[in-house]
Each structure stands twice: as structure tokens, then as C-alpha cells.
N, CA, C and O atoms as CSV, one atom per row, in Angstrom:
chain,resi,resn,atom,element,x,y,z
A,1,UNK,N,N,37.917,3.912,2.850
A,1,UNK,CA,C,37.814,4.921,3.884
A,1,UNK,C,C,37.774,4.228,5.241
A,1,UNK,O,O,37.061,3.294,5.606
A,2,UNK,N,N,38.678,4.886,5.877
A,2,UNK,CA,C,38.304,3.838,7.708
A,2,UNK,C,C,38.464,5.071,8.467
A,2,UNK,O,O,39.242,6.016,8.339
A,3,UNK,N,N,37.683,4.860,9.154
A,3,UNK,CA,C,37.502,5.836,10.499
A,3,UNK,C,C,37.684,5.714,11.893
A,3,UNK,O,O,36.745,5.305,12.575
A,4,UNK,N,N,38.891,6.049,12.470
A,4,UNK,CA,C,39.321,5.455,13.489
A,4,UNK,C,C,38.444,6.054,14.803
A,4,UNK,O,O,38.671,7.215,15.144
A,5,UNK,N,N,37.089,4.978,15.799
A,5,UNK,CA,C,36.467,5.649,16.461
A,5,UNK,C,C,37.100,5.030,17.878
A,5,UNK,O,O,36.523,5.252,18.942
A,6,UNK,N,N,38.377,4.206,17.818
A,6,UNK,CA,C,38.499,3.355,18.936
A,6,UNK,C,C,38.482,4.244,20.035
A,6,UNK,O,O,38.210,3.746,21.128
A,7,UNK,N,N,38.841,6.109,19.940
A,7,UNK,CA,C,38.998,6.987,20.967
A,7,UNK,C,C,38.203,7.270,21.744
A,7,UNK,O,O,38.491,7.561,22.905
A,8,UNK,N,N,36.702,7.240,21.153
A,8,UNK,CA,C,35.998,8.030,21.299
A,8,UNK,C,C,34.816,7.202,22.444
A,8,UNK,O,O,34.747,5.975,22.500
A,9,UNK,N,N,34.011,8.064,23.240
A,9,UNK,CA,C,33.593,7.797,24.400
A,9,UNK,C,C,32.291,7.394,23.930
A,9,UNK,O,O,31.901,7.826,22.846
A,10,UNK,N,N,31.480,6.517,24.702
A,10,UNK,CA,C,29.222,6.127,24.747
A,10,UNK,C,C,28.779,7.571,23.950
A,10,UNK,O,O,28.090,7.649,22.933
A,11,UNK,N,N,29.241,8.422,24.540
A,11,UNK,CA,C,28.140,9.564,24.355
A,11,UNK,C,C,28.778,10.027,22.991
A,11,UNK,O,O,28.028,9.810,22.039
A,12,UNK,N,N,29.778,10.513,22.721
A,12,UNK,CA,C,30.379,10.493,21.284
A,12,UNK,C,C,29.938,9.838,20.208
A,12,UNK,O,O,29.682,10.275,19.087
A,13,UNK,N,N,29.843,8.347,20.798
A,13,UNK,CA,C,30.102,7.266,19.400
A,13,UNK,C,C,28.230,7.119,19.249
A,13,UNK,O,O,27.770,6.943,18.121
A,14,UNK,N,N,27.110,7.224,20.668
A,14,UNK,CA,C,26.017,7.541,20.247
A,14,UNK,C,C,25.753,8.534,19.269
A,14,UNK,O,O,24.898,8.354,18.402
A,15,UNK,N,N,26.538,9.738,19.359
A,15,UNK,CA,C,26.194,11.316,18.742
A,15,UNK,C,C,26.071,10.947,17.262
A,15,UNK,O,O,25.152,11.071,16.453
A,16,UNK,N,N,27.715,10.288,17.161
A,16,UNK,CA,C,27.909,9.820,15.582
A,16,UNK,C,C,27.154,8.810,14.783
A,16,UNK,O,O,27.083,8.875,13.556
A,17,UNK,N,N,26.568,7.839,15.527
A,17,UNK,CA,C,25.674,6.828,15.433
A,17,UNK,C,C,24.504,7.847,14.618
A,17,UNK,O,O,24.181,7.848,13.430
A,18,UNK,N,N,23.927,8.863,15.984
A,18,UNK,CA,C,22.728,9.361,15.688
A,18,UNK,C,C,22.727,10.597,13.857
A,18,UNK,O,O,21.885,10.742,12.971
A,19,UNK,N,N,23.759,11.036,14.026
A,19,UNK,CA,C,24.664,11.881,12.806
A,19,UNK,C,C,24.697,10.940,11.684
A,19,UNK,O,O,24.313,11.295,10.570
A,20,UNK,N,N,25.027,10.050,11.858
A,20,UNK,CA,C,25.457,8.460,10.293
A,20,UNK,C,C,23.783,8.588,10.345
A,20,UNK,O,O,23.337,9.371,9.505
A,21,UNK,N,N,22.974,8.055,11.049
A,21,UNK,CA,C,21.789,7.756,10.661
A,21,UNK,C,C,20.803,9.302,9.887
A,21,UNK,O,O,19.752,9.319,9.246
A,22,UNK,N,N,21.604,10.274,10.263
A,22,UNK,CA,C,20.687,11.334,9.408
A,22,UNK,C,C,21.474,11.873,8.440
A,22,UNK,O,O,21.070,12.902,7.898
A,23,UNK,N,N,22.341,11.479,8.163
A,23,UNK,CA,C,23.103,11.295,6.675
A,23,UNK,C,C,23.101,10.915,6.005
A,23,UNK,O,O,23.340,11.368,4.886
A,24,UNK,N,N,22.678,9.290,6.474
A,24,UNK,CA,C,21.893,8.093,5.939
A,24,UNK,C,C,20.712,8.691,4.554
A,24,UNK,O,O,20.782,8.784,3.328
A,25,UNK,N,N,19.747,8.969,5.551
A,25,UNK,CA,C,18.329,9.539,5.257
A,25,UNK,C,C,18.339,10.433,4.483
A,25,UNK,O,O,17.445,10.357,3.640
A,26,UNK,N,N,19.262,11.623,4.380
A,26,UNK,CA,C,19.862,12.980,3.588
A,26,UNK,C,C,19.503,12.322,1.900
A,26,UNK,O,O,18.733,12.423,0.945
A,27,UNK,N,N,21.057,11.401,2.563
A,27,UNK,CA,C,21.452,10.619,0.510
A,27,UNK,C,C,20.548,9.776,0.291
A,27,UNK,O,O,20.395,9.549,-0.909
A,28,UNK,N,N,19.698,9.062,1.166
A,28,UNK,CA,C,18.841,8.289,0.666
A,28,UNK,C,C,17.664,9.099,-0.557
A,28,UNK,O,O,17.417,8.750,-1.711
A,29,UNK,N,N,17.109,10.277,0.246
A,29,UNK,CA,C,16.213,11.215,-0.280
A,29,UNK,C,C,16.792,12.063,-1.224
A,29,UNK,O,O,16.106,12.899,-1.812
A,30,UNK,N,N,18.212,11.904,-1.467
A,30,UNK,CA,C,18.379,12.808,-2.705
A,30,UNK,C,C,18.650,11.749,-3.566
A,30,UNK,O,O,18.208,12.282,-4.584
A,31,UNK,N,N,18.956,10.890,-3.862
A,31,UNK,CA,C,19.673,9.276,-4.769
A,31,UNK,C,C,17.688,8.787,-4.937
A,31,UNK,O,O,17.409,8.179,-5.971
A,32,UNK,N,N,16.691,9.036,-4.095
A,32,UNK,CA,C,15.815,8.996,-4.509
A,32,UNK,C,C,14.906,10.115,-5.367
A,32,UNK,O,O,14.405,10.005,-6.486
A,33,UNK,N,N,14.885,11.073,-4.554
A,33,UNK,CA,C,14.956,12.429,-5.633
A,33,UNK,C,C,15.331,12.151,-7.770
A,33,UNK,O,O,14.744,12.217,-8.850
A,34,UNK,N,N,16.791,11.817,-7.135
A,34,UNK,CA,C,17.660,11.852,-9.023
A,34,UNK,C,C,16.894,10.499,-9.420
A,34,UNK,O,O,16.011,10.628,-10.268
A,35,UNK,N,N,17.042,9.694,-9.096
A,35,UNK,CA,C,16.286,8.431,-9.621
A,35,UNK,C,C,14.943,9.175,-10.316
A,35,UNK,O,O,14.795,9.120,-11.537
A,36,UNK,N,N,14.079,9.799,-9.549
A,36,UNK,CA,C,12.725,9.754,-10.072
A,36,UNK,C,C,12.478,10.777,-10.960
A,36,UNK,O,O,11.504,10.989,-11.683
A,37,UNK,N,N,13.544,11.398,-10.790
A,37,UNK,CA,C,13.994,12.596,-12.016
A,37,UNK,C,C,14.470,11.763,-13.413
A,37,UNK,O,O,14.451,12.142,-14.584
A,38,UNK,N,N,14.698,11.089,-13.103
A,38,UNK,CA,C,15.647,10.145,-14.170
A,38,UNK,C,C,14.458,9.244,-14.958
A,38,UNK,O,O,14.342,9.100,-16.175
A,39,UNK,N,N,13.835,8.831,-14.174
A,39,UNK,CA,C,12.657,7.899,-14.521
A,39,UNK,C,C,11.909,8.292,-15.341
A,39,UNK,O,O,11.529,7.639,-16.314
A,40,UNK,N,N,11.457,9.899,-14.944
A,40,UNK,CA,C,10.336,10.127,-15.426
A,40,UNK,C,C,11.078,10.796,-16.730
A,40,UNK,O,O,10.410,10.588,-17.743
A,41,UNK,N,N,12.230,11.512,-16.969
A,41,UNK,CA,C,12.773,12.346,-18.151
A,41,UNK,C,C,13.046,11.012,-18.871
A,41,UNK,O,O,13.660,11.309,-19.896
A,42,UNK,N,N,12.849,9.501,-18.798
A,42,UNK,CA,C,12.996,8.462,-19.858
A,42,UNK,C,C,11.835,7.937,-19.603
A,42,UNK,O,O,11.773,6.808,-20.089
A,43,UNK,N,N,10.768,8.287,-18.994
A,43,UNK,CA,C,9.494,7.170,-19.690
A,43,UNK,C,C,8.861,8.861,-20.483
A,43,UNK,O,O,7.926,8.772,-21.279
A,44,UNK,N,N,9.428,10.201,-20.187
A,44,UNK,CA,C,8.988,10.956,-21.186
A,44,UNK,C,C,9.681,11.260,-22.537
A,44,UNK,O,O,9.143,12.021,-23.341
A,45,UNK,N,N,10.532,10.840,-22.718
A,45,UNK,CA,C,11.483,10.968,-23.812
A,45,UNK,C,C,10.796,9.202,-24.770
A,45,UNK,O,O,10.938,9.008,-25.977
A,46,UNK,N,N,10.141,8.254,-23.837
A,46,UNK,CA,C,10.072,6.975,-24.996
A,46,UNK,C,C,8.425,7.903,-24.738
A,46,UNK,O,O,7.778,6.859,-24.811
A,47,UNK,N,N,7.600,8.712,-24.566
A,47,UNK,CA,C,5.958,9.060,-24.866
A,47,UNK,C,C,5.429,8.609,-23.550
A,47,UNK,O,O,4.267,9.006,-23.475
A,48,UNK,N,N,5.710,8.069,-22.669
A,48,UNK,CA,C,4.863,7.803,-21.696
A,48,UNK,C,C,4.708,8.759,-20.548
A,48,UNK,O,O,5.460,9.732,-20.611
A,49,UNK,N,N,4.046,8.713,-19.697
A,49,UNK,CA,C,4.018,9.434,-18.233
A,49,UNK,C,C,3.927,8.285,-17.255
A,49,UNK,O,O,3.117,7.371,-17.103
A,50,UNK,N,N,5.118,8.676,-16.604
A,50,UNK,CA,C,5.863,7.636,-15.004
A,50,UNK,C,C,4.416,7.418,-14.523
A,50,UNK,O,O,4.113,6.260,-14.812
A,51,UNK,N,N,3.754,7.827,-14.125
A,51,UNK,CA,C,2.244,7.395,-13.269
A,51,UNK,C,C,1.821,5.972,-13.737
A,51,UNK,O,O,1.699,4.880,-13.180
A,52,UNK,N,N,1.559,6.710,-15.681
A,52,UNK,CA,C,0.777,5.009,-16.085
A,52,UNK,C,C,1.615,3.937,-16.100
A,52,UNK,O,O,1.124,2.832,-15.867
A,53,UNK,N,N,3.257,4.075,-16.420
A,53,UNK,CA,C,3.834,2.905,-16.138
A,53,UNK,C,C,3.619,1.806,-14.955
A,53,UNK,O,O,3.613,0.576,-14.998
A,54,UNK,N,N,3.409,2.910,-13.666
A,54,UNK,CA,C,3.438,1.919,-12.620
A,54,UNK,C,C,2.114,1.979,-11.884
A,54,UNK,O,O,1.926,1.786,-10.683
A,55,UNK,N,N,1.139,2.314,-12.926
A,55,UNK,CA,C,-0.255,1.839,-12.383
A,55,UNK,C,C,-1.027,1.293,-13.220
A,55,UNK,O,O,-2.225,1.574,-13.178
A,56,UNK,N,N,-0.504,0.335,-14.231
A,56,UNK,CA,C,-0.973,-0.081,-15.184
A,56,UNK,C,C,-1.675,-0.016,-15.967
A,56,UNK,O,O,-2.510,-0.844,-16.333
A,57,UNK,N,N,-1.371,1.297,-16.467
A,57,UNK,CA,C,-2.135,1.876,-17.729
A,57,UNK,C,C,-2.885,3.226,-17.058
A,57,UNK,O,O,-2.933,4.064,-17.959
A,58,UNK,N,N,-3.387,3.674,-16.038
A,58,UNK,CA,C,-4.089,4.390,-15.758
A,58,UNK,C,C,-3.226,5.746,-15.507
A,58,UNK,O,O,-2.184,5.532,-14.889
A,59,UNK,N,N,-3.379,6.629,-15.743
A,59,UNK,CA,C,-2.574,7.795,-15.614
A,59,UNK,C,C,-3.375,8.128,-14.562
A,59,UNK,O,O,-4.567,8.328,-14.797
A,60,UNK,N,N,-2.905,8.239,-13.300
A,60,UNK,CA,C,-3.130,8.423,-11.809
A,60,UNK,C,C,-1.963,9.208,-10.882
A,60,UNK,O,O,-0.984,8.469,-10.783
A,61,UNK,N,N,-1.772,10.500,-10.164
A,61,UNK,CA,C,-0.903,10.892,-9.215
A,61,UNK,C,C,-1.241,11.070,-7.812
A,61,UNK,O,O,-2.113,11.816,-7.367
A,62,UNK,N,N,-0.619,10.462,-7.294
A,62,UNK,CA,C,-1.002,10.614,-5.516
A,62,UNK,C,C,-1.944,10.666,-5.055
A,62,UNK,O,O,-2.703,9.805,-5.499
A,63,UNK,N,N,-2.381,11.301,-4.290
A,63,UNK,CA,C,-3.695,11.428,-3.285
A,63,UNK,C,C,-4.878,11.387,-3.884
A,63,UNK,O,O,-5.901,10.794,-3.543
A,64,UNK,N,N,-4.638,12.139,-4.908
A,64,UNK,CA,C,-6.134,12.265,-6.651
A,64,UNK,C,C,-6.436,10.958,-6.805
A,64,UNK,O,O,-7.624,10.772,-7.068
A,65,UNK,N,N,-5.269,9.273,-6.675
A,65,UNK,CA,C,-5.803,8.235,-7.535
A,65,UNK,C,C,-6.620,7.926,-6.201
A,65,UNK,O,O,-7.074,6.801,-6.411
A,66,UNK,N,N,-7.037,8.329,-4.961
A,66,UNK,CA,C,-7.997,8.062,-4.335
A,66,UNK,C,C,-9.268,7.366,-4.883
A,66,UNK,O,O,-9.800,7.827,-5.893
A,67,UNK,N,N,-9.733,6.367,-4.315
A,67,UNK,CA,C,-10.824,6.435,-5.130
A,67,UNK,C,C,-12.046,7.255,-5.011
A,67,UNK,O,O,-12.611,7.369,-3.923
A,68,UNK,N,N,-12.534,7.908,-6.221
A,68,UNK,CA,C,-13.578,9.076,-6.465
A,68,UNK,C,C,-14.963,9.371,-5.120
A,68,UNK,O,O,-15.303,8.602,-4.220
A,69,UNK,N,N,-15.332,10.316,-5.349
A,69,UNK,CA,C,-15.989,10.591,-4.136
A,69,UNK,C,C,-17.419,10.087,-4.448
A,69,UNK,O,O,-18.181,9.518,-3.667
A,70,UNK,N,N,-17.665,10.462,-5.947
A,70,UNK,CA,C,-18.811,9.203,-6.532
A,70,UNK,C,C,-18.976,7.728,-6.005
A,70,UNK,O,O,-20.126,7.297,-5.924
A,71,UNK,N,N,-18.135,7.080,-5.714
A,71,UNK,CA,C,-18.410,5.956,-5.495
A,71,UNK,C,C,-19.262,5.510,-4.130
A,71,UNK,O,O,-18.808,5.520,-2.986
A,72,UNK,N,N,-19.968,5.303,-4.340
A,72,UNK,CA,C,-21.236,5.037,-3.349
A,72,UNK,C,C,-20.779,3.286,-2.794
A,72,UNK,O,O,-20.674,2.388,-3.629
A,73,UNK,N,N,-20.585,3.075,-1.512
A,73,UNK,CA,C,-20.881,1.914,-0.536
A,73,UNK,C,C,-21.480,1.199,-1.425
A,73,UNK,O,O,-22.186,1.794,-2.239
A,74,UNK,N,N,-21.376,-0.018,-1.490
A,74,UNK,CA,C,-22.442,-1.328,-1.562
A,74,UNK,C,C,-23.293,-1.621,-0.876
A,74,UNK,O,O,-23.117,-1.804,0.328
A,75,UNK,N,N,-24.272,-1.724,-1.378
A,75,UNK,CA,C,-25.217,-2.574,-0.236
A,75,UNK,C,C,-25.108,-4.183,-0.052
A,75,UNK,O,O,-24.796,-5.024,-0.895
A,76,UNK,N,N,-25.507,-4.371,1.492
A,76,UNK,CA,C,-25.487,-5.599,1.906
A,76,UNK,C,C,-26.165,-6.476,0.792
A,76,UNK,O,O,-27.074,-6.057,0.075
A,77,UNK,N,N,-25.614,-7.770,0.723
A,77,UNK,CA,C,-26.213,-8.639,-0.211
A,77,UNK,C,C,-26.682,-9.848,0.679
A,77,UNK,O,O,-27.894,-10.029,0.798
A,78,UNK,N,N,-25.859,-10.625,1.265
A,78,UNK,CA,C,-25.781,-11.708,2.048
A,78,UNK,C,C,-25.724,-11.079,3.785
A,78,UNK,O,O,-25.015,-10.110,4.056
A,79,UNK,N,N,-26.651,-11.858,4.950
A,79,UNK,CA,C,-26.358,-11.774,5.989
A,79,UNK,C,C,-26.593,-13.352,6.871
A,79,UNK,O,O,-27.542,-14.132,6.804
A,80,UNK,N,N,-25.540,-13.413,7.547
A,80,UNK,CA,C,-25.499,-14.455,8.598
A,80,UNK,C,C,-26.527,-14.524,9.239
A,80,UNK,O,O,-26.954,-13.589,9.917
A,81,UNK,N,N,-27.336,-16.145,9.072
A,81,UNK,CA,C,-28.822,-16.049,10.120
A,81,UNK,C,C,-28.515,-16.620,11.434
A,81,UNK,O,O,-29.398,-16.883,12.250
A,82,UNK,N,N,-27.083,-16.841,11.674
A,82,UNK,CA,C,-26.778,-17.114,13.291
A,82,UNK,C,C,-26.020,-15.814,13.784
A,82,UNK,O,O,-25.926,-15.701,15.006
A,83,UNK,N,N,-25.528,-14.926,13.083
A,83,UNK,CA,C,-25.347,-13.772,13.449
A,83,UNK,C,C,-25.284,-12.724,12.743
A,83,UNK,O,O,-24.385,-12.630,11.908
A,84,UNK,N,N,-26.084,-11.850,12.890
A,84,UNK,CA,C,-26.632,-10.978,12.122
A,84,UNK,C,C,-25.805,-9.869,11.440
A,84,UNK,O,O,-25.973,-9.303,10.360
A,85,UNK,N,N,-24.700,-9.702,12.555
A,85,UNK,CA,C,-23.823,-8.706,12.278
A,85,UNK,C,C,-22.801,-9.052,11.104
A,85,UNK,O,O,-22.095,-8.123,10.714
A,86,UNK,N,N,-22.656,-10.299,10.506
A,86,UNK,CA,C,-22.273,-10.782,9.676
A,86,UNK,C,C,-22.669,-10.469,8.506
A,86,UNK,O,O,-23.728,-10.919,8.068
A,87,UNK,N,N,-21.918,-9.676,7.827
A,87,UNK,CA,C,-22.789,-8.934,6.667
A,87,UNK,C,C,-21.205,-9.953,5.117
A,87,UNK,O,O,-20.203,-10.667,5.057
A,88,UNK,N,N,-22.145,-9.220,4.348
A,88,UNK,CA,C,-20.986,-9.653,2.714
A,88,UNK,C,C,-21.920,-8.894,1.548
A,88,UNK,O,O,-23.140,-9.038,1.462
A,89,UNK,N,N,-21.073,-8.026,0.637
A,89,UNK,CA,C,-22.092,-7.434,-0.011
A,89,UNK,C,C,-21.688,-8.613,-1.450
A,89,UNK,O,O,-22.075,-8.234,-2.555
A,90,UNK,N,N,-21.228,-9.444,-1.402
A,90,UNK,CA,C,-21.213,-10.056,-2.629
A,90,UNK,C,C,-20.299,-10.102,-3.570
A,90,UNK,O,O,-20.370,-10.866,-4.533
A,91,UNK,N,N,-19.283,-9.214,-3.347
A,91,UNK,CA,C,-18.292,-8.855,-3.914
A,91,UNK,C,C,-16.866,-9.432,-3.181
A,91,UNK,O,O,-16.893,-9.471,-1.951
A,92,UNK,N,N,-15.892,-9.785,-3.715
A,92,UNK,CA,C,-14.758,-10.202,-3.388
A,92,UNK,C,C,-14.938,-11.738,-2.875
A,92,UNK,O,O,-16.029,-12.307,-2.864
A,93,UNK,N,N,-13.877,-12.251,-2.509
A,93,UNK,CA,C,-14.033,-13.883,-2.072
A,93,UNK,C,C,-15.038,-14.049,-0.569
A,93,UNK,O,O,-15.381,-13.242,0.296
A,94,UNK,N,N,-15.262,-15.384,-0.765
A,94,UNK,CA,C,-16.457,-15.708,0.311
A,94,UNK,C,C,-16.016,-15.065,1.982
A,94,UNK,O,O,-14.792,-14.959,2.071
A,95,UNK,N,N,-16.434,-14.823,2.706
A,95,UNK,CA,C,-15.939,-14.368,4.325
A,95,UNK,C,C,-16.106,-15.569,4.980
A,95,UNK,O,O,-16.947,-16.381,4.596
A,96,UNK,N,N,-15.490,-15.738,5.798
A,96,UNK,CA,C,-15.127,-17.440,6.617
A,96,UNK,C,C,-16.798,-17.616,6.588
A,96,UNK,O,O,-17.269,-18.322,5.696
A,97,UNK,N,N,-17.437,-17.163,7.279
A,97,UNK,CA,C,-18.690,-17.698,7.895
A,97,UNK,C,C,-19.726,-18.252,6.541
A,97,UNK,O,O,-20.462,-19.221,6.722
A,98,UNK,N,N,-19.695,-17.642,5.403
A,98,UNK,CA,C,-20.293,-17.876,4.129
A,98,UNK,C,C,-19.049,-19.359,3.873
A,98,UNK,O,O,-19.359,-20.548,3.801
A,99,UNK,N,N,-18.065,-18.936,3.810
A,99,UNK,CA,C,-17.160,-20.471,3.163
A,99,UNK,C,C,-17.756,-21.971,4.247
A,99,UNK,O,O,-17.890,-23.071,3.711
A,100,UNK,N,N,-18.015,-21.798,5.555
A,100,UNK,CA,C,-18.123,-22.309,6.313
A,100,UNK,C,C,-19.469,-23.147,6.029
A,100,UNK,O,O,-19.677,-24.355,5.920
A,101,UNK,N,N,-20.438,-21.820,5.940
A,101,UNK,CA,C,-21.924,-22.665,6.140
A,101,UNK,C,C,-22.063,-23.246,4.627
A,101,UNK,O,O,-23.027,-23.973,4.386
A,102,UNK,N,N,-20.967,-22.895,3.429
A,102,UNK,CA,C,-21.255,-23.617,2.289
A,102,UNK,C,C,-20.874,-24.971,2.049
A,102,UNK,O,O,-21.284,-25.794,1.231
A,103,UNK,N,N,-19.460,-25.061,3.487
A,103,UNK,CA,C,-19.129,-26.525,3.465
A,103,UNK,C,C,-20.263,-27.179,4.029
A,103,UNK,O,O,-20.622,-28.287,3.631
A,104,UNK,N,N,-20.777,-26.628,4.824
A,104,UNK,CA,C,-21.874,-27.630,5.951
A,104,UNK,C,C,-22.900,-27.295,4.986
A,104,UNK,O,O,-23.939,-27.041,5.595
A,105,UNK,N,N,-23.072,-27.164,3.430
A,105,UNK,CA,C,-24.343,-27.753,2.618
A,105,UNK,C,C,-25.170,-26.401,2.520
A,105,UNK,O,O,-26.176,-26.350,1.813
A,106,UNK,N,N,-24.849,-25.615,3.043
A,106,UNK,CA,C,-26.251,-24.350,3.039
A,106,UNK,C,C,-25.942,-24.042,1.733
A,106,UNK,O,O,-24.959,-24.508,1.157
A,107,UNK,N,N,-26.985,-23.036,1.077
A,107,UNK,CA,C,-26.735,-22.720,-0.367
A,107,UNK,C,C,-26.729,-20.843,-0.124
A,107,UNK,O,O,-27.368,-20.193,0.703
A,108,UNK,N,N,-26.233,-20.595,-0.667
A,108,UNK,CA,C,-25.855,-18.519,-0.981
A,108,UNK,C,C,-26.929,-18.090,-0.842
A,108,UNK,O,O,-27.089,-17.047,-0.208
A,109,UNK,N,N,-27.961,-18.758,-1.383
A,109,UNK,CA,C,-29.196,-18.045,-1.481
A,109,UNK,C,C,-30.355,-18.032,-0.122
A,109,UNK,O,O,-31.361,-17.347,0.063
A,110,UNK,N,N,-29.731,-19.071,0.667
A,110,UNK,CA,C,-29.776,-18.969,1.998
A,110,UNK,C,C,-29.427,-17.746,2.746
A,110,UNK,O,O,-29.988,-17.653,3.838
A,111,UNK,N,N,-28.830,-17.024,2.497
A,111,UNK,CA,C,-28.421,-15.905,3.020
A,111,UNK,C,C,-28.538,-14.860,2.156
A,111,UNK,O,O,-27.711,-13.955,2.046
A,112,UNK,N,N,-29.628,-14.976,1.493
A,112,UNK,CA,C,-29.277,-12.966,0.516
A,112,UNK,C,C,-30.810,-12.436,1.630
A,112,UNK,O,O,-31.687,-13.156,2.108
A,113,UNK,N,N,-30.576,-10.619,1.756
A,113,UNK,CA,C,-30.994,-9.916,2.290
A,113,UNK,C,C,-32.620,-9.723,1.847
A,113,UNK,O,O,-33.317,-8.879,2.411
């Protein structure tokens, strides 16, 4: 297919520019649409549901796999004694200032609340 635009004027070849780009977007959202139509009528035809495939094992949809409203904050575990506002509840990898004062010898237990 070739499209001869050599005629055509700034404001034209912007228009068409702006037109290709929401045509673009059209087939993108329908070629994504059939895909996920497609996906899910073959992970339901082998027993599965599309969710747990791609959340590893957990049968979860959209906004719902939020996490639950049960889940209550952590409490502080560790706080910085050169700055206070330096909090870590203990969970996940060390925060610079804990990796820091463990190189310079302090011990964890130096810092629990």
C-alpha cells in the first residue's frame, strides 16, 4: 500500500498524522480486545481461569486483587538514634541507614523500638 502525501500541505499532513495516530489506538484496542478473548476461551477450554495463570496461582481480578482492607500497617520495629524519623518495621531488605550503621559495627538490636 503507498500513499501518495507529497501534495499535501503542514496542516493536512498534521490532520493525518493526528487521524494515523487514532487509528493506531482503535486497532490496537480491538487486536487487544480479540487476544484476551482468545486467551481466556483457551486457558478455559485446558480448566484454568486467565487471572490465576498470570498471577501465579491466585485467582485474583482487577481492582478486588487490591490488597484486603484487613490488613493492618506494621508497626515500627527499628528506629534511627541519629535520626528519629528513620523508621523500618523489619520487614523487607535493610534501608540505607540500618545497612550503613551495620557496616560501621552497630548491631539491629541497637535500634529496635
Amino acid at each position: 500500500m503507498s500513499v501518495d502525501i507529497s501534495g499535501l500541505n503542514v496542516t493536512e499532513l498534521e490532520k493525518l498524522a493526528v487521524d494515523a495516530r487514532a487509528r493506531i489506538e482503535v486497532l490496537k484496542k480491538s487486536h487487544y480486545a480479540d487476544l484476551r478473548r482468545a486467551l481466556e476461551a483457551q486457558a478455559r477450554t485446558a480448566g484454568f481461569d486467565i487471572y490465576e495463570l498470570f498471577s501465579g496461582g491466585r485467582a485474583t481480578r482487577g481492582p478486588a486483587a487490591a490488597p484486603s482492607a484487613d490488613k493492618r500497617p506494621v508497626a515500627v520495629k527499628y528506629r534511627n538514634t541519629v535520626n528519629a524519623e528513620q523508621t523500618w518495621t523489619g520487614r523487607g531488605k535493610h534501608p540505607h541507614w540500618v545497612r550503613d550503621a551495620l557496616l560501621a559495627g552497630a548491631k539491629l538490636s541497637d535500634f529496635l523500638v
